[in-house]
N, C-alpha and C positions, 0 to 999 in steps of 0.2 A: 749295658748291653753293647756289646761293640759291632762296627758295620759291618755288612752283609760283605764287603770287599776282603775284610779281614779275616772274617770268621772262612769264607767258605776254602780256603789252602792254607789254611794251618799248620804246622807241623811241629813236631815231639819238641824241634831245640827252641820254638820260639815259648815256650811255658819259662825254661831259663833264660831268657834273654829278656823277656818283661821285669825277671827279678832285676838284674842286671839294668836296665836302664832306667827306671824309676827312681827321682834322684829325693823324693820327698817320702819314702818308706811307702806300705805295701796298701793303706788304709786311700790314698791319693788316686782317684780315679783319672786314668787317663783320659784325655778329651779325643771324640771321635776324628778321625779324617773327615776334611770336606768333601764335595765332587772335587773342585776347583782345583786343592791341593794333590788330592788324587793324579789328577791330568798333570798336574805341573812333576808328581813323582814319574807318571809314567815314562815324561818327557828327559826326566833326566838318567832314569835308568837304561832310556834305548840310547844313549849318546853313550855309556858306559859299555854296553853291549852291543862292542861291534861287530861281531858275529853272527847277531840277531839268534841264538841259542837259547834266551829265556834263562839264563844265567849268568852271572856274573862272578868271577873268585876272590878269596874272601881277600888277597891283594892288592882288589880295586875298591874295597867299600871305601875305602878314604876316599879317592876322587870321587864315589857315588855321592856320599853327603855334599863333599863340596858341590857337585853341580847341579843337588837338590837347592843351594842353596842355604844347609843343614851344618853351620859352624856347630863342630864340636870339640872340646880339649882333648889332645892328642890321647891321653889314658884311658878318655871314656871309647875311642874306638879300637885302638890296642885292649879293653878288656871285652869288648865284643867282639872281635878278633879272635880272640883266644878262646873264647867259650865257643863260640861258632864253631871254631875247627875240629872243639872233642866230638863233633857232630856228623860233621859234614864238611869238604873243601870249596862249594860253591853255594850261592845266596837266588833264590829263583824271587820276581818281583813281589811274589805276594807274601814271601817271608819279609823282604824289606819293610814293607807297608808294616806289619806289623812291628819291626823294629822301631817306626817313627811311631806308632800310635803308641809307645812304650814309652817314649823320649817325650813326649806332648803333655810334661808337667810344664809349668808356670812358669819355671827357670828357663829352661828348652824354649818354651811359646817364644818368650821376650827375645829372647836369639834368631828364632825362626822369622818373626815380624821385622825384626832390625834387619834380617841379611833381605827378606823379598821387597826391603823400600830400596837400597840398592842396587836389585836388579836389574839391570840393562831392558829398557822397551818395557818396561813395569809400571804402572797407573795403580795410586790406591785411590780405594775407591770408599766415601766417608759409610760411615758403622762398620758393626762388625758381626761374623756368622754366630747365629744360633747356637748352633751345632759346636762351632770348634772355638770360638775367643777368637780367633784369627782374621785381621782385618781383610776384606775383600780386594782384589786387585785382579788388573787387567793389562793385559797385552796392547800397547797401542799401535805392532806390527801389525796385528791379526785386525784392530780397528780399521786400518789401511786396508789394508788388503782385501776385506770384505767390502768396505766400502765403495773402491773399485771396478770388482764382481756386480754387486748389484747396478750398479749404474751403468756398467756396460751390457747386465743382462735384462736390463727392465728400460731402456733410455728410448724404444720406440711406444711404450705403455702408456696410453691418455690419462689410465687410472692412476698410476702413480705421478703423473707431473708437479702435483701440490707439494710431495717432498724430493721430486729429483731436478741433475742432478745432485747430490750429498758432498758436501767438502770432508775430504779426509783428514783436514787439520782442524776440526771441531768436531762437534757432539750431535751433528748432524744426525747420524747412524741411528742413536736412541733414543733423539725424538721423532722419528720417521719412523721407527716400529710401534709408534705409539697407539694408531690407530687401526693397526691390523692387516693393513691393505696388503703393503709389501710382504711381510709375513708372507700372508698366504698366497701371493703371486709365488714368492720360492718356492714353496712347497710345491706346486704347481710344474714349474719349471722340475725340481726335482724327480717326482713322481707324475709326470702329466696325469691331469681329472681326477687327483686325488679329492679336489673341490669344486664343487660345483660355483661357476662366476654367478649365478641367478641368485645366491645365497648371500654374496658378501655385498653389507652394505656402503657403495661407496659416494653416496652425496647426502648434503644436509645432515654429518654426521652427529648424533648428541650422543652424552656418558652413555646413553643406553643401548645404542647401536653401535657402539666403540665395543662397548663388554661383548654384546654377541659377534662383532667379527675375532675379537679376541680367542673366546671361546671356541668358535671354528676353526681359529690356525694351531690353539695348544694340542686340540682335539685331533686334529687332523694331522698334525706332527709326531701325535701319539701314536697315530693310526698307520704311519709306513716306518716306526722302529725308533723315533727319537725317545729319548730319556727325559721325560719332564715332570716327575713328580715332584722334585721343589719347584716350580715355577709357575705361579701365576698369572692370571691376565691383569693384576697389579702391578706385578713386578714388570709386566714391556708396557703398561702404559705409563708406569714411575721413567721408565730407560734404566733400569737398574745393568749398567753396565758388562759387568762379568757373566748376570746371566743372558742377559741379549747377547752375547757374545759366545755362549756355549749349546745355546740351540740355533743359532746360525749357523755354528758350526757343523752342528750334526746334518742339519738340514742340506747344507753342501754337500756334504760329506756323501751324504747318501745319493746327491745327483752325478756324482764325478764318479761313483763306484757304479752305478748301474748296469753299466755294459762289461764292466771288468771282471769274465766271469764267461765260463767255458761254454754255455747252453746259450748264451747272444751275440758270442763271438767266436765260433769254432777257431777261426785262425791263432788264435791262442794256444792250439795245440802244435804249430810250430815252436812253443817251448818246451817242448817234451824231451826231457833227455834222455841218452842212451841207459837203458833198463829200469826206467820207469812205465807205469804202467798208466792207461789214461785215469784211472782210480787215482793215482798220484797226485797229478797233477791237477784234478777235482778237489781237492784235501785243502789248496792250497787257500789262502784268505785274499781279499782284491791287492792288501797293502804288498804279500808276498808276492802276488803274480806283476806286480809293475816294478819291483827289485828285481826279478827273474826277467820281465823286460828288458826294462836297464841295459841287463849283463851279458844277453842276449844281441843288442846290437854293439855295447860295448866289445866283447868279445871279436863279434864284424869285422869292427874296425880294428883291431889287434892290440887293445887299451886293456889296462886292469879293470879288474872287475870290482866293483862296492859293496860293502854290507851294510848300509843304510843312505838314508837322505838327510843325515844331518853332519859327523864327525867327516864321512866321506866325499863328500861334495864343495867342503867351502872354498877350494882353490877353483870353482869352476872349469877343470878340465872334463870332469867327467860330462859334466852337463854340453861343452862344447861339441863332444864328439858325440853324441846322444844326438845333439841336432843336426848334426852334418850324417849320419845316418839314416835318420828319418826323415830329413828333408826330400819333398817332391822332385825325382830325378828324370820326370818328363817321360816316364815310361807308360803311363795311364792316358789315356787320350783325353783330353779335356782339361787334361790338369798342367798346367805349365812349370819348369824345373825353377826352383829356389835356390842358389847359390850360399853355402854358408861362410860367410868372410871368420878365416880362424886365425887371423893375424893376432886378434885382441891375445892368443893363448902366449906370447913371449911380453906382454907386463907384467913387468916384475911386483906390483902390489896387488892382492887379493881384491881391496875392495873394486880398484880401475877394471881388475880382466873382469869381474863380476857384471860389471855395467858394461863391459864391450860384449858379452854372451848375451845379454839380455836384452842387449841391442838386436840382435840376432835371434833370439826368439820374437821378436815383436816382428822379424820379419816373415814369423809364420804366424802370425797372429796370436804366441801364444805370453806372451811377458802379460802371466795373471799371476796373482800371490806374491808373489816374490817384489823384493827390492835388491839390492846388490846388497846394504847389513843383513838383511834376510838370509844371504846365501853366505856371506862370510863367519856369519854367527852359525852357521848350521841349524836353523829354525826347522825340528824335524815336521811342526804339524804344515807351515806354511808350503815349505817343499817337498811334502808328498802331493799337494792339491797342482802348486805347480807340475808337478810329474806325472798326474794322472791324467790335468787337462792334457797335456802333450799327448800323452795315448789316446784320449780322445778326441783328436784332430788328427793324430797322425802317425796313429800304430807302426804302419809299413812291415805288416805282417802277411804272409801269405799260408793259406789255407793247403799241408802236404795232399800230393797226390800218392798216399802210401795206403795200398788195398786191406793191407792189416789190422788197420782201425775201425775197430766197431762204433760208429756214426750212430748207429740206432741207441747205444747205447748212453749218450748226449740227450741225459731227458730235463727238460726244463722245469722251474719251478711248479708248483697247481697255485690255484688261488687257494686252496685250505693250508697249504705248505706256507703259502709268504704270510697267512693269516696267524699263523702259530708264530710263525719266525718274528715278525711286526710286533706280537702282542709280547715276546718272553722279551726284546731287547728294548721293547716299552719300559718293560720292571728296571731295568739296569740290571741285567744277570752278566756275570764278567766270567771268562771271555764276554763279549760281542759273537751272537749265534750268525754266522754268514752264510754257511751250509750248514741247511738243519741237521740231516744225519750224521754226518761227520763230527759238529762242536758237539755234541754230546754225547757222542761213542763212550766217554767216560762218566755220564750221570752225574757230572760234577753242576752243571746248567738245572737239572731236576731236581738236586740237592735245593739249590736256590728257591723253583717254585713250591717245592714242598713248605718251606719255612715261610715261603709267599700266601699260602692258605693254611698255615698254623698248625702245619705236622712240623711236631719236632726232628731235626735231625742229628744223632752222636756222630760228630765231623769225628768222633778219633777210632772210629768205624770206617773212615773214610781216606783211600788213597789219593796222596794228592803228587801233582807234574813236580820237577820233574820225575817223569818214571823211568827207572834203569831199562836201559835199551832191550836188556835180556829180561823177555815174563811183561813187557809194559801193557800189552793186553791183556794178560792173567790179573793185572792190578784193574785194570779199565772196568774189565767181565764182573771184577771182586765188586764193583762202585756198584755195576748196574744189577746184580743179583741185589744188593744191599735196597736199590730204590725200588723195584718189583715187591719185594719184600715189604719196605715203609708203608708202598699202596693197596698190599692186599691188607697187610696186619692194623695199620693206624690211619688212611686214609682210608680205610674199606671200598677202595675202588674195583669194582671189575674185572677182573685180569686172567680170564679162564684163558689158557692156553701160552701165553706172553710169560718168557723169560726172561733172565739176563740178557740171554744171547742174542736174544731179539734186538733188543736196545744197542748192545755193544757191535750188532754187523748191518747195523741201521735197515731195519726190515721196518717198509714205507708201513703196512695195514696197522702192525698192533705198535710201532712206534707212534704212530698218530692218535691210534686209541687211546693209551695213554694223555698223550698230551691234550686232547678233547677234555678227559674228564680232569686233570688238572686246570683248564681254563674254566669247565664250567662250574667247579668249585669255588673257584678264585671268584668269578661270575657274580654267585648263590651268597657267598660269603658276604658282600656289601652290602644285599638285598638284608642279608639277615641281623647285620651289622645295625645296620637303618632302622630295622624291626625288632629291637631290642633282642634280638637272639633266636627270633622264631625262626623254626624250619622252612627253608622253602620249598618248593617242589616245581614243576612245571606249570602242573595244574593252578597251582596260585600264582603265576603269574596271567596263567591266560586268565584267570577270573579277574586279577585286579584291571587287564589290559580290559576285558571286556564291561567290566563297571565303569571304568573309566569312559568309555566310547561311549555306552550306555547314558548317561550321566550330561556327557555332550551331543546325545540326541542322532549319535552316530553308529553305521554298522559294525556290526559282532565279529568274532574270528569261531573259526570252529576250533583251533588245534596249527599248531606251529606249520600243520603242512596244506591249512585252506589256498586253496587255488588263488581264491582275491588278494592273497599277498602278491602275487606277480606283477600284480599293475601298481602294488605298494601304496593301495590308497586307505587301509588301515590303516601303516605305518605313519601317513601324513593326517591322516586324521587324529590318530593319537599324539600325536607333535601338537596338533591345534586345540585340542582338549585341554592336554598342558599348559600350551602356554596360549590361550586361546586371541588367535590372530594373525600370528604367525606365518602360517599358510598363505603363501598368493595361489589360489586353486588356480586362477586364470593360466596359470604356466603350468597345468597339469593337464592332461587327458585322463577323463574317467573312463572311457567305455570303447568299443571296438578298437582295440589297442594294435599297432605292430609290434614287432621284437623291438623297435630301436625305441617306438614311444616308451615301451616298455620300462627300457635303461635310462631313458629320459627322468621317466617318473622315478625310480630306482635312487639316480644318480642325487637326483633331488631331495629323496626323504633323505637318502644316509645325511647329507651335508645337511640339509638342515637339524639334524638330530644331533647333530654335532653342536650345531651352532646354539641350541638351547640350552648344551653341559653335557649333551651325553656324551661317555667315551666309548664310541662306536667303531669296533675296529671290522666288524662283516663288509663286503665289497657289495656295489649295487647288485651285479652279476647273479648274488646269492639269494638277492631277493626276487630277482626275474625268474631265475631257476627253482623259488622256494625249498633253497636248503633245512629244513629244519632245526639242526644244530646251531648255525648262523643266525637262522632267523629267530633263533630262540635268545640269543646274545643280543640280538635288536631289541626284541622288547624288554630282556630284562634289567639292560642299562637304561632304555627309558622308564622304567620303571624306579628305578633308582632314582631318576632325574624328576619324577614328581615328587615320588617319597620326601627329597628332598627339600620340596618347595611349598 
């Protein structure tokens, strides 16, 4: 079975291209893609596409392998080459991916593993994956870098002093994730009160209290859109390198993007260009609108514009004018002007002017990520984070005073919206869903969940990017009639009224429908998983929830919409059932509650419901408010979590 990465943009020419690169005949199973190599393909196909297009021609696939890393003899890509073309004159990344996972015989591997011990800032790391033969490795830029980040973001924290702070030139990093703490402070700092601090334990720690804060930070990682289904609370208490190193990632990732995004920043609409619509400019993804940044003050300053932060940026000019742009020019009261010294821009060697720019970012405070090989190598993940923090310290955007814009029209996320969003980019569904409506205009994201709860899907039923300029919504409309369709005939979901068209012009009521009963399939599926196959219903989970309360001597629920869920002391009761002890009641209020106690107690059960294995992705909010829906995912992940035990 090949990965969900692969499978889900397929197309007609890569059936001949598998023939074609298989060098051990047809009977030789290719071995899957990693994540790991996945991110290092991703990483080399944007440095190839500079245009940022989502394409490449079939002229550069030589340089692509090379910069994958991916020695191959001149013949074997000249006859890939030439079958490609009877096809098609450009290559989009998810057709590539399946070219490598075609090449990922034995002979190829050995190649692939000899060129990434070579690689420049590359760490192997001892075994090897599962999944692909492919020995593990790691970035020891991104080691830096992160290591930096935390210690400048955690270095006033009591709780962390036992591991900070962290030398970047050791192994500091992955035995300070060892015990959960840090973790889940980032997370924190990412997503503030995604965790509750009463929950995590940080004194007189033993293996046992090491596993449950563990649990809290995978859980709670899970819970605002990281990808961690390889990853165990093993794997950060081992320091398994690579993957410590790819949910930090994420984990950043998600705190540097937070505001990059039209509904928390209106002044963002000063990138609007002429005959765009504010629809447009909403479409865009965080990584797009801080290139569109960029180019925007670039432009300012009457500089070229970029098409990425990796092949474009390594002479550090671009970056140099980027900060004398945005640098504080004393016009805000309160805020004193910053001088950018731009002498460093006439050295003549890359790495010197690199370190004279970053001299200069440090005098805005921002020289994070980045090292001068950083910026000379073109490291696109390191200098996007560099470039993001920039935006977020020092946009130097102003909010148009142009009457034409519909303002109202600027609607922020809901909590069921980031709820959906959190849980699909939990699964790993590629794209990254950033705006709900939008990434799935084309059902290519639903394709995914359906195979996620065991509807099949015929991908050659399925339109895949890129799509010809002309009719590209005709093919989108063709995706999402096709998953309306899977849901009524083979998921037997609901769907009175709900068309294609619904999906493809993102209509918020029954695009949510939809993806409600998608989650609570997905939900139902574990439960039934665990239960050897029995059906479940709602009904049987309130009965199992209320046996179980039962059983510890504790109160009943009537129905997902009892009132006593508000103060969430079922919730914390059935935690203590479980895992009986659990609970410090003393930090809870039972009875004459306010609103805030309320989220108090709320805030408390989710995190602890975490911390005992559940993967709880509902928000306090939804238990003060007793969402039903939400509150039916509470119990039935905890439900799961005894099952299990």
């Amino acid at each position: 079975m090949k990965s969900l990465e692969v499978q889900e943009l397929q197309t007609n020419v890569i059936t001949t291209l598998f023939r074609l690169c298989r060098v051990q005949g047809p009977d030789m199973a290719a071995t899957p893609i990693s994540a790991e190599e996945l991110e290092d393909l991703k990483e080399a196909f944007t440095k190839i596409d500079v245009d940022h297009n989502g394409f490449i021609s079939k002229d550069e696939l030589n340089e692509l392998f090379k910069a994958a890393n991916l020695a191959l003899p001149g013949y074997k890509v000249r006859e890939i080459i030439l079958e490609l073309t009877k096809n098609s004159d450009r290559l989009t990344f998810e057709e590539f991916t399946d070219i490598v996972h075609g090449l990922k015989s034995s002979e190829v591997a050995k190649t692939f593993r000899k060129a990434i011990n070579k690689k420049e800032g590359i760490c192997n790391v001892a075994g090897t994956s599962e999944q692909s033969g492919t020995q593990h490795s790691y970035s020891e830029e991104e080691k830096v870098a992160f290591v930096n980040w935390i210690n400048k973001a955690l270095e006033k924290d009591q709780d962390c002093k036992h591991v900070l702070p962290m030398s970047p030139d050791n192994n500091d990093l992955f035995t300070a994730m060892g015990d959960g703490i840090v973790l889940c402070k980032m997370i924190n700092l990412s997503v503030p009160d995604t965790i509750d601090e009463r929950t995590m334990n940080k004194k007189k720690l033993t293996p046992f209290t090491i596993q449950e804060n563990l649990n809290l930070a995978l859980n709670s990682a899970s819970a605002i859109g990281c990808h961690v289904v390889n990853i165990g609370a093993e794997d950060l208490k081992e320091g398994r390198q690579h993957l410590v190193l790819g949910l930090l990632w994420q984990v950043i990732k998600i705190g540097l993007f937070a505001d990059i995004e039209l509904s928390k920043n209106e002044a963002l609409i000063a990138l609007l260009r002429d005959g765009e619509s504010l629809e447009d400019l909403m479409k865009l993804s965080p990584e797009e609108l801080l290139l569109r940044w960029a180019n925007y003050h670039l432009e300012a300053a009457g500089c070229n514009k970029i098409n990425n932060f990796s092949s474009d940026i390594k002479d550090s000019k671009a970056y140099y004018n980027l900060l004398n742009q945005v640098a504080p020019k004393g016009e805000e009261e309160g805020i004193p002007p910053i001088t950018i010294d731009l002498s460093g821009l006439r050295e003549k060697e890359d790495l010197r002017r690199a370190e004279c720019m970053l001299d200069q970012a440090d005098r805005l405070g921002c020289r994070q990520f980045v090292m001068p090989p950083d910026v000379v190598r073109g490291n696109p993940k390191l200098n996007l984070a560099f470039v993001a923090n920039l935006f977020n310290k020092y946009p130097a955007l102003k909010k148009p005073e142009n009457q034409d814009i519909d303002w109202s029209s600027i609607e922020g996320e809901t909590r069921e919206e980031r709820t959906f969003r959190n849980w699909m980019n939990s699964l790993g569904v590629n794209p990254r869903v950033n705006h709900l409506y939008v990434d799935i205009d084309d059902a290519l994201v639903i394709f995914q969940l359906y195979e996620k709860i065991k509807v099949p899907v015929d991908w050659d039923k399925v339109n895949k990017p890129p799509y010809a300029k002309l009719g590209s919504n005709m093919k989108k409309l063709e995706n999402c009639n096709y998953a309306v369709e899977l849901g009524k005939k083979e998921a037997k979901f609901s769907l009175v009224g709900i068309a294609g068209q619904d999906l493809n012009a993102g209509n918020r009521t029954l695009t949510l429908a939809l993806l409600w009963q998608l989650m609570r399939r997905y939900t139902l599926n574990i439960l039934e998983d665990l239960g050897d196959g029995q059906k479940v219903t709602d009904d049987t989970i309130v009965g199992w929830v209320n046996q179980t309360l039962r059983e510890a001597e504790k109160d009943t629920i009537s129905s997902f919409k009892d009132v006593s869920i508000s103060r969430s002391m079922p919730v914390l009761d059935l935690i203590d059932a479980i895992q009986p002890g659990s609970i410090r009641y003393d930090l809870v209020k039972a009875e004459d509650l306010t609103e805030e106690e309320k989220l108090n107690n709320a805030k408390y059960a989710i995190s602890m419901a975490r911390k005992i294995g559940a993967r709880v992705y509902a928000l306090p909010e939804d238990l003060v408010e007793v969402k039903p829906k939400m509150v039916m995912t509470v119990f039935a992940c905890l439900m799961a979590r005894g099952m299990r035990s």
